[in-house]
N, C-alpha and C positions, 0 to 999 in steps of 0.2 A: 629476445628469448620468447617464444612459442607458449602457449598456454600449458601442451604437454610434451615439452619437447625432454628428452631424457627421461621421461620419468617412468616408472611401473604401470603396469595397465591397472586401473581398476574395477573391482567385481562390480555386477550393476545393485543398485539398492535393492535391499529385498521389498518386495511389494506384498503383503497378505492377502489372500486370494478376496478378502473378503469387501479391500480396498476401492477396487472401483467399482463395485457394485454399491458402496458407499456413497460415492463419489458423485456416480449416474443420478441417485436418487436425489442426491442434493441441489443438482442442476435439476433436476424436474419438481423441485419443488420450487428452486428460487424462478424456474421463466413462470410456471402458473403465476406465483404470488405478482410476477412485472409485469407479465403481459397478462393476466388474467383479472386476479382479484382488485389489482389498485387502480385499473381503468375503471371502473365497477365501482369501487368504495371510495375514491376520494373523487372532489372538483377539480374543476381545472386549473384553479390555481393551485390547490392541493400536490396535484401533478406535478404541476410546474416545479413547484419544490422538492418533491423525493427524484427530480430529475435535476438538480441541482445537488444534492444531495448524494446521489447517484456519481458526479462527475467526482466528489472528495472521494468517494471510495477507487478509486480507478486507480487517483492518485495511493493508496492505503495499499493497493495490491503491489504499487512498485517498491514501497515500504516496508511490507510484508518479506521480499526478498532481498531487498539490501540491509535493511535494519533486522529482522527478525531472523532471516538466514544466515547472512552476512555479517552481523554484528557493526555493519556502518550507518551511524548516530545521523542521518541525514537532515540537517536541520533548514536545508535550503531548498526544500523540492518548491516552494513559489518560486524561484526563477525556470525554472524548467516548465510549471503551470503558465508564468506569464509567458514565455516564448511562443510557446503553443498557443496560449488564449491571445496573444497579438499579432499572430499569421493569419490566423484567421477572423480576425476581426480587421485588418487589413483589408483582405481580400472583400469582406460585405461591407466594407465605408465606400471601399472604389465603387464595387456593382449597385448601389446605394446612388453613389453620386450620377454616375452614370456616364458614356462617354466623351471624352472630353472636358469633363468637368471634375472641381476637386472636392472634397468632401468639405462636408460642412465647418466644422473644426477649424481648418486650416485656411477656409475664407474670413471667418472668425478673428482669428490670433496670427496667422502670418501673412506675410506678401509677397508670396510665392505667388508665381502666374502657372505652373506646372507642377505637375506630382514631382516630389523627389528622386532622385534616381536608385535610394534603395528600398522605395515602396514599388515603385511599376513593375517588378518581375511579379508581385504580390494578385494582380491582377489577372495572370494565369489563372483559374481554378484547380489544373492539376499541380502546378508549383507549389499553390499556396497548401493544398492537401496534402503535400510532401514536403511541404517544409514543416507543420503542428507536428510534425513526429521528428525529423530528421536532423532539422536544424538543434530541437534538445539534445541527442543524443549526440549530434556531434561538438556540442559545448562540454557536453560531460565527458567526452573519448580525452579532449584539449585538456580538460581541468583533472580529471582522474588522474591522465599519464603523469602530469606535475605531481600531482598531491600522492598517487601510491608509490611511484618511483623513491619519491624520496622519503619514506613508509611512515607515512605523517598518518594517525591513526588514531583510536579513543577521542577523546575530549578536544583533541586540539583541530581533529577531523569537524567535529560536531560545529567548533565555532569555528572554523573557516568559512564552512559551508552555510552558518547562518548570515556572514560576514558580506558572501557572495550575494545572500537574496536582499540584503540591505543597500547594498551600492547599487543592485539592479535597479530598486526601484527609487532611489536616489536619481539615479540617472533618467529613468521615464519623464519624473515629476519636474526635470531642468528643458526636458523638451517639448517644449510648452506646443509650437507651431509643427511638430512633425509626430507629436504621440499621444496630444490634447492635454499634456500636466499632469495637473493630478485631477483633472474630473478624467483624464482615460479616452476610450474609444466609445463611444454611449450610441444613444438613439440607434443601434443597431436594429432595421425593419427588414431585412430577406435574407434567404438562405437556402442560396442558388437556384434563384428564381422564386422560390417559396415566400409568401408575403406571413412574417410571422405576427402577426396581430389577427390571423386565423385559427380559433381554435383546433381547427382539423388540422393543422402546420405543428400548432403547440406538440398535439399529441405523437405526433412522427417524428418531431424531434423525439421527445421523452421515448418510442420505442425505439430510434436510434441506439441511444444512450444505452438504455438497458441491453440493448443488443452486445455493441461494443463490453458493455461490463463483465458480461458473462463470456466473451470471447476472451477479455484480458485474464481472466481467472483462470480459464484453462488451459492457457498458454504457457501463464507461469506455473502452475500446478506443476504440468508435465518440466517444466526447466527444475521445478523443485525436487521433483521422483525423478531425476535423469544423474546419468554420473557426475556431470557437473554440479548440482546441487549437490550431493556426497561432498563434493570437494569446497566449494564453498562453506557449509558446514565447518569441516576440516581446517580449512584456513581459519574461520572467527575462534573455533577450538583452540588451535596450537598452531599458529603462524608457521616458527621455526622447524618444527617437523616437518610440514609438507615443502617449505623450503629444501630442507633435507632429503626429501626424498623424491626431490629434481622437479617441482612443479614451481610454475613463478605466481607466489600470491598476489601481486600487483596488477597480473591480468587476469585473475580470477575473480577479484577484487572489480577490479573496472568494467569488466562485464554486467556484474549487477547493478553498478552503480549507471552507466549508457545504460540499461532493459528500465531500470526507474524514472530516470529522466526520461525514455519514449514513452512510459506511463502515462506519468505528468502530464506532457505535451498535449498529449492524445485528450486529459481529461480537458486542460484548458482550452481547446481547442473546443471540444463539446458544451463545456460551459457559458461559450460565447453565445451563441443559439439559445437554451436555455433561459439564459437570464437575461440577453441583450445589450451588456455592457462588459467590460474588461478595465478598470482601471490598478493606479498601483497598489492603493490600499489592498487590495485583492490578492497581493504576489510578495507582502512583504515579508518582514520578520513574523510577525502575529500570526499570519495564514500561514505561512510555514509548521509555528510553531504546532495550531492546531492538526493540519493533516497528522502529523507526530502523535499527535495524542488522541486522536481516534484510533489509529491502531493501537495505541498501547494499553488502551483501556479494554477495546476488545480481543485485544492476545496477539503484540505483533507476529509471532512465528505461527501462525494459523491464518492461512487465506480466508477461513469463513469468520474468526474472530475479529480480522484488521478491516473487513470489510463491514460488517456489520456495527461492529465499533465507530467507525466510519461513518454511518449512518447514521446512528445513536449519536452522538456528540453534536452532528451537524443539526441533527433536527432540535436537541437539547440546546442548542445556542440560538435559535430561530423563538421557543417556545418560553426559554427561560430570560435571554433577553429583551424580549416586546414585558414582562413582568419587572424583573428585576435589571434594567439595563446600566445601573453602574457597577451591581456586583456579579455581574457575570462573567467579567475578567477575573476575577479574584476566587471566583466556582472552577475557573477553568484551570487555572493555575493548582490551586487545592486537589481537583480530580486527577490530574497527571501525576500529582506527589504520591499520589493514593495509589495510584494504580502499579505505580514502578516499586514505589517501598515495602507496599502489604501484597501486590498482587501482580510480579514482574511476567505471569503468564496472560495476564489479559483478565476476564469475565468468562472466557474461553476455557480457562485451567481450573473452574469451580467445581465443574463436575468430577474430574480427576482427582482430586483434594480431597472431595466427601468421599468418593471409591476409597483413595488409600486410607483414609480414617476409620470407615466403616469397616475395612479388612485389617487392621491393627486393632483397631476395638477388637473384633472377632477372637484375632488369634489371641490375645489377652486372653480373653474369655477362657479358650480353650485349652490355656497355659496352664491359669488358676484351677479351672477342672481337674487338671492333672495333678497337682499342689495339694489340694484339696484333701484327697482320699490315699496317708501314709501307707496304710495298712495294707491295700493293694499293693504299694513299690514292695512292702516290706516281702508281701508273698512271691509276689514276681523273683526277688533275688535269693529268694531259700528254696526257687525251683531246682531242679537236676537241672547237668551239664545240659543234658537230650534236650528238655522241655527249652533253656534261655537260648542255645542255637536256633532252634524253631523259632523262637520268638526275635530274633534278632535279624533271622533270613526274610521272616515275614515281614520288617519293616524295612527293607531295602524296592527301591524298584524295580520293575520289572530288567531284567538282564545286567543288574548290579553285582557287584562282586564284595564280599566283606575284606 
């Protein structure tokens, strides 16, 4: 079945005119602050880190659409992070080694006299650059079509998918001679040709990164303002209705969940650069768990809150762990409780909250007023017929009818 096959057209989302002028200024504030003010204000290692930093949000924005639009609980985007972040840390072990020779690792711990035969296609550059996107997404097309088809959904979605990034890295950590175990892919030094113990190299990564970021934002944005976003909505809304009304949730459904996982991929993929190492500790349950909880802190269904949140969190684990490093597991776990039970909009929906308080206060306010002063109702209703139709035309609006 076709994503619309039978089914009703639908109208486009309304957009307020006032929207992408919103929009615009948001991206020109976030490239100044990337590529303007943090070159400027922080060090390089500084960098180094909001460029680390930088690749969880990437992963937040495919979050943003599966979990905040979608209502799918994705608790496994580290294997989707490690696929990506191990294509291409692949590919700079080989260019690293250099030709004819195997990477360090694997002279190390195996005894192999040749690359393996499903690392060597890894050695392409363009391969390996099409596989940190591709190969996610085509793991998630496989795993989706199983898991929506048979409309396996809520909570039991949530813990498949965390299920999935625990075997993954189960299984890294058994392949000691072909993935390094569990130290990982490590000593990563170039990046495609680029010797990255160059601080001019560091910084071209970091405006890579930032580049990509602000590209994935508005990629999704516009899938989020398009009719399929309407519809996705619509399916985490009422399933069986759009069912009903000739659309298949299952491929609505797996759409966002493949555009997440090419996220992922894309961030892991980035991150390898960045930090210079890819291991499993990186892709398991925990890392999972956090991408999760930066969006949700900063507002999963807002791209600028799941993003930012994103950031927030990661730098908060960096600043709060080097202080408190055994209770920062037990901060993080606290924060997520916090954020889903008192504040299931994110940091994102505080402003909205004071608005509608402050416009309930008001209209209180201007109830009690009324309350207040009988003697006014009382003249008002011992007016003539003439005078209470006046008064009753006049508080209709304009082209209203009593």
């Amino acid at each position: 079945m076709t994503l619309f096959k039978g089914a009703p057209a639908l109208k486009g989302p309304s957009v307020s005119t006032g929207r992408p002028a919103r929009a615009w200024a948001g991206f020109a504030v976030a490239a100044v602050a990337l590529f303007a003010l943090a070159p400027l204000a922080l060090s390089d290692f500084r960098l180094g880190l909001l460029a680390k930093y930088l690749c969880t949000a990437m992963v937040a924005v495919g979050i943003c659409l599966a979990w905040g639009r979608g209502g799918l609980l994705t608790l496994g985007q580290g294997v989707f992070f490690g696929l990506g972040g191990y294509a291409m840390a692949m590919h700079l072990k080989i260019a690293d080694a250099g030709p004819g020779n195997l990477p360090d690792f694997m002279q190390l711990y195996g005894t192999a006299t040749e690359l393996p035969w499903w690392w060597r296609p890894f050695g392409n550059p363009l391969f390996a650059l099409a596989a940190t996107v591709l190969l996610p997404m085509a793991v998630a097309a496989i795993l989706g079509s199983f898991i929506f088809r048979r409309r396996v959904k809520g909570a039991y979605f949530a813990i498949l998918s965390q299920a999935l990034a625990a075997a993954f890295a189960i299984w890294l950590i058994g392949q000691q001679a072909t993935t390094g175990g569990t130290n990982g892919l490590t000593d990563i030094q170039g990046f495609f040709g680029y010797d990255l113990d160059d601080p001019v190299n560091q910084r071209m990564v970091y405006f890579v990164i930032a580049a990509v970021l602000l590209l994935l934002i508005a990629l999704v944005r516009q899938l989020i303002h398009s009719r399929y976003g309407e519809l996705l909505v619509a399916v985490r809304d009422s399933e069986e209705r759009v069912r009903f009304l000739g659309y298949d949730p299952a491929n609505v459904k797996l759409v966002a969940y493949v555009v997440a996982a090419g996220t992922a991929g894309l961030a892991g993929a980035l991150f390898v650069p960045a930090v210079g190492i890819i291991s499993p500790a990186m892709i398991g349950i925990v890392p999972s768990i956090e991408f999760v909880i930066g969006a949700a802190v900063g507002g999963r269904a807002s791209l600028a809150g799941a993003v930012l949140g994103a950031i927030g969190v990661a730098w908060a684990k960096t600043a709060l762990s080097e202080e408190f490093p055994a209770a920062w597991t037990y901060f993080q776990g606290l924060l997520f409780i916090v954020a889903l039970a008192f504040l299931p909009g994110g940091l994102v929906s505080l402003a909205g909250i004071v608005r509608r308080r402050r416009a309930s206060h008001t209209s209180g306010d201007a109830e009690g007023d009324g309350d207040a002063d009988p003697d006014t109702n009382a003249e008002t209703e011992t007016e003539t017929d003439g005078g209470a139709d006046r008064e009753k035309s006049s508080a209709l609006p304009l082209g209203g009818a009593v």
